[in-house]
mmCIF file as gemmi writes it, N, C-alpha and C atoms, coordinates in Angstrom:
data_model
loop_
_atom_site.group_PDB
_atom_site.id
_atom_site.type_symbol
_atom_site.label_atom_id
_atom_site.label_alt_id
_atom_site.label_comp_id
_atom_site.label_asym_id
_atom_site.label_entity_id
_atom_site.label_seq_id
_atom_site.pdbx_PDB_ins_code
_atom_site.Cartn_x
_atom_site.Cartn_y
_atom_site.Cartn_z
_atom_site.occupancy
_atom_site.B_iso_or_equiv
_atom_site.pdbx_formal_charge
_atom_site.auth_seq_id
_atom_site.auth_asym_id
_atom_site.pdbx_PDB_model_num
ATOM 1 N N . UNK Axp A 1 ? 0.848 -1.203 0 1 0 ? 1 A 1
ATOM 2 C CA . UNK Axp A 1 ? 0 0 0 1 0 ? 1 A 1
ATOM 3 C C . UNK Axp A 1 ? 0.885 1.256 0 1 0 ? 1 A 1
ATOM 4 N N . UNK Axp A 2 ? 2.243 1.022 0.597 1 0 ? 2 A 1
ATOM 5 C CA . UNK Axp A 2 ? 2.879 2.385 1.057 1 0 ? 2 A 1
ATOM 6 C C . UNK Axp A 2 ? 3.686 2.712 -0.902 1 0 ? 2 A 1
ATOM 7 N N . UNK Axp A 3 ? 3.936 1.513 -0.986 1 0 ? 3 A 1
ATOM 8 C CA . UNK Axp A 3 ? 4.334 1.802 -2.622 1 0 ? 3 A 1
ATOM 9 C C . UNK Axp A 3 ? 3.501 2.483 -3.501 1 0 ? 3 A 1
ATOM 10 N N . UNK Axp A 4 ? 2.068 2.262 -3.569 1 0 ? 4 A 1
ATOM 11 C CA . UNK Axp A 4 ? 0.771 2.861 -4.437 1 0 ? 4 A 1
ATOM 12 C C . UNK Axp A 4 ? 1.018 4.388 -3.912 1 0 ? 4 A 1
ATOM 13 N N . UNK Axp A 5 ? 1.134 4.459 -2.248 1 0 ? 5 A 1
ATOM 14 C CA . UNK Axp A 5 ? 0.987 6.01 -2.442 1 0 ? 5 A 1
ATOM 15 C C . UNK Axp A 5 ? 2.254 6.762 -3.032 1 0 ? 5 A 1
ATOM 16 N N . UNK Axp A 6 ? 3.028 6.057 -2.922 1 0 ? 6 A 1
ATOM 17 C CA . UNK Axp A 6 ? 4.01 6.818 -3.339 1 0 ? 6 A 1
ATOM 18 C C . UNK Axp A 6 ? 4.093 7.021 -4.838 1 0 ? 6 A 1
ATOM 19 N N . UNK Axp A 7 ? 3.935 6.328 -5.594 1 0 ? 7 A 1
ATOM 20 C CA . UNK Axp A 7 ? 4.005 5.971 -7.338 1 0 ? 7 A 1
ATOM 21 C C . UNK Axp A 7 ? 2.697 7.058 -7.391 1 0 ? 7 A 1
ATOM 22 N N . UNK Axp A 8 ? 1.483 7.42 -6.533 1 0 ? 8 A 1
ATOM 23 C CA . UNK Axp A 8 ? 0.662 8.386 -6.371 1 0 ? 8 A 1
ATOM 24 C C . UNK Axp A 8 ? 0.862 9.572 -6.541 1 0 ? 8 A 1
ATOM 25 N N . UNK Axp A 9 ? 1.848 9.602 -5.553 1 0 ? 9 A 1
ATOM 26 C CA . UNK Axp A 9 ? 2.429 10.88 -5.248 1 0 ? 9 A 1
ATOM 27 C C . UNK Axp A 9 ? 3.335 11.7 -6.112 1 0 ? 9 A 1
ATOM 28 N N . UNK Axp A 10 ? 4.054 10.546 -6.676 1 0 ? 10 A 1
ATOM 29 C CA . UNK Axp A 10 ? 5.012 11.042 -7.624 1 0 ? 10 A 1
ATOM 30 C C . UNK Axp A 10 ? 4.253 11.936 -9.017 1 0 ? 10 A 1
ATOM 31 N N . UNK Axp A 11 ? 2.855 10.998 -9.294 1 0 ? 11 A 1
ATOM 32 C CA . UNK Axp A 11 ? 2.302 11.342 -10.527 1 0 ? 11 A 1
ATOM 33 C C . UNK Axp A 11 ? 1.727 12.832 -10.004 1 0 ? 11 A 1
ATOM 34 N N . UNK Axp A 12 ? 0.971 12.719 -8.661 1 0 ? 12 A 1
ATOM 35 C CA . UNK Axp A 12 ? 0.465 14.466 -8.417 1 0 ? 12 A 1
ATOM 36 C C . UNK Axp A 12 ? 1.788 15.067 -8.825 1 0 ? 12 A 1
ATOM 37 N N . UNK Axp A 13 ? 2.418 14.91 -8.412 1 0 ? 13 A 1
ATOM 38 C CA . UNK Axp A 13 ? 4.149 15.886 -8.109 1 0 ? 13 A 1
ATOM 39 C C . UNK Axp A 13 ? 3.87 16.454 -9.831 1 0 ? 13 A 1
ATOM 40 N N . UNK Axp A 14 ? 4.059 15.517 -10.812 1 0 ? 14 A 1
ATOM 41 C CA . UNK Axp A 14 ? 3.943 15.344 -11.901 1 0 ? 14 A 1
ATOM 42 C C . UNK Axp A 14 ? 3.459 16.62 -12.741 1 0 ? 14 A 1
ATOM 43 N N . UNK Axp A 15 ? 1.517 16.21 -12.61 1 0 ? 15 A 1
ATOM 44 C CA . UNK Axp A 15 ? 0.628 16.917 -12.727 1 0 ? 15 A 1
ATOM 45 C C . UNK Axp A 15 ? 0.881 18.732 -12.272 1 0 ? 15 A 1
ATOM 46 N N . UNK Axp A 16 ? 1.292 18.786 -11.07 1 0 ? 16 A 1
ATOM 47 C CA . UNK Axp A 16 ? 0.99 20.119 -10.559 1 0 ? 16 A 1
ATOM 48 C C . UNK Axp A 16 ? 2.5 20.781 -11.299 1 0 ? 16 A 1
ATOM 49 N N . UNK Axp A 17 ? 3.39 20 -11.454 1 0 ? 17 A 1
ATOM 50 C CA . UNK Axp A 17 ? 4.344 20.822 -12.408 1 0 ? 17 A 1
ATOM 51 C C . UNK Axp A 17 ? 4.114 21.07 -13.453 1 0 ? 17 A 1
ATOM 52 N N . UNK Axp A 18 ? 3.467 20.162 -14.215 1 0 ? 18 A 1
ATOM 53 C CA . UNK Axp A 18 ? 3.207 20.431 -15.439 1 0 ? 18 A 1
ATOM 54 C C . UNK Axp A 18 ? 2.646 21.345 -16.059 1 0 ? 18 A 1
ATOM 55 N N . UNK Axp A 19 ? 1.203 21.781 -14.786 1 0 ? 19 A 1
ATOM 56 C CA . UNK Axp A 19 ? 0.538 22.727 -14.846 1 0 ? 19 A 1
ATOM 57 C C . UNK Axp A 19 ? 1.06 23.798 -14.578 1 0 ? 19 A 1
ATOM 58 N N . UNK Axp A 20 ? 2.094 24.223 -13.402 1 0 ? 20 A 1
ATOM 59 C CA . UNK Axp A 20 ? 2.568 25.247 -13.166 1 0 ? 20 A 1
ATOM 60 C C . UNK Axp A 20 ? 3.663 25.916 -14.673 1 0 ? 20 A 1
ATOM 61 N N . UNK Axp A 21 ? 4.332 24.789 -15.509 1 0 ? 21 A 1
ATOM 62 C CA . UNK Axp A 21 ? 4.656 25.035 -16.62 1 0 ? 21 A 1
ATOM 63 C C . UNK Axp A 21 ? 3.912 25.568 -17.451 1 0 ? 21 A 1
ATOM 64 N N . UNK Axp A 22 ? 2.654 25.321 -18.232 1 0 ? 22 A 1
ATOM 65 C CA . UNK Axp A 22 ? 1.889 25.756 -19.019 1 0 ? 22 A 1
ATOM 66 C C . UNK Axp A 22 ? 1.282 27.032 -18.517 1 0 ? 22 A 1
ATOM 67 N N . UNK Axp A 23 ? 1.394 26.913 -17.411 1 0 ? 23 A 1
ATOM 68 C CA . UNK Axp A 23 ? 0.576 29.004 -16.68 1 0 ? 23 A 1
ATOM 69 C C . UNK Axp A 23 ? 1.911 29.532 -17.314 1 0 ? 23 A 1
């Protein structure tokens, strides 16, 4: 379970950069 959140986490991490790139 502690692996899912993390592979989770990584993808938010992901997401919110990506977005902060495109602003």
């Amino acid at each position: 379970m502690r692996r899912y959140i993390r592979s989770t986490h990584v993808l938010f991490s992901k997401v919110v950069f990506f977005q902060f790139g495109k602003r």
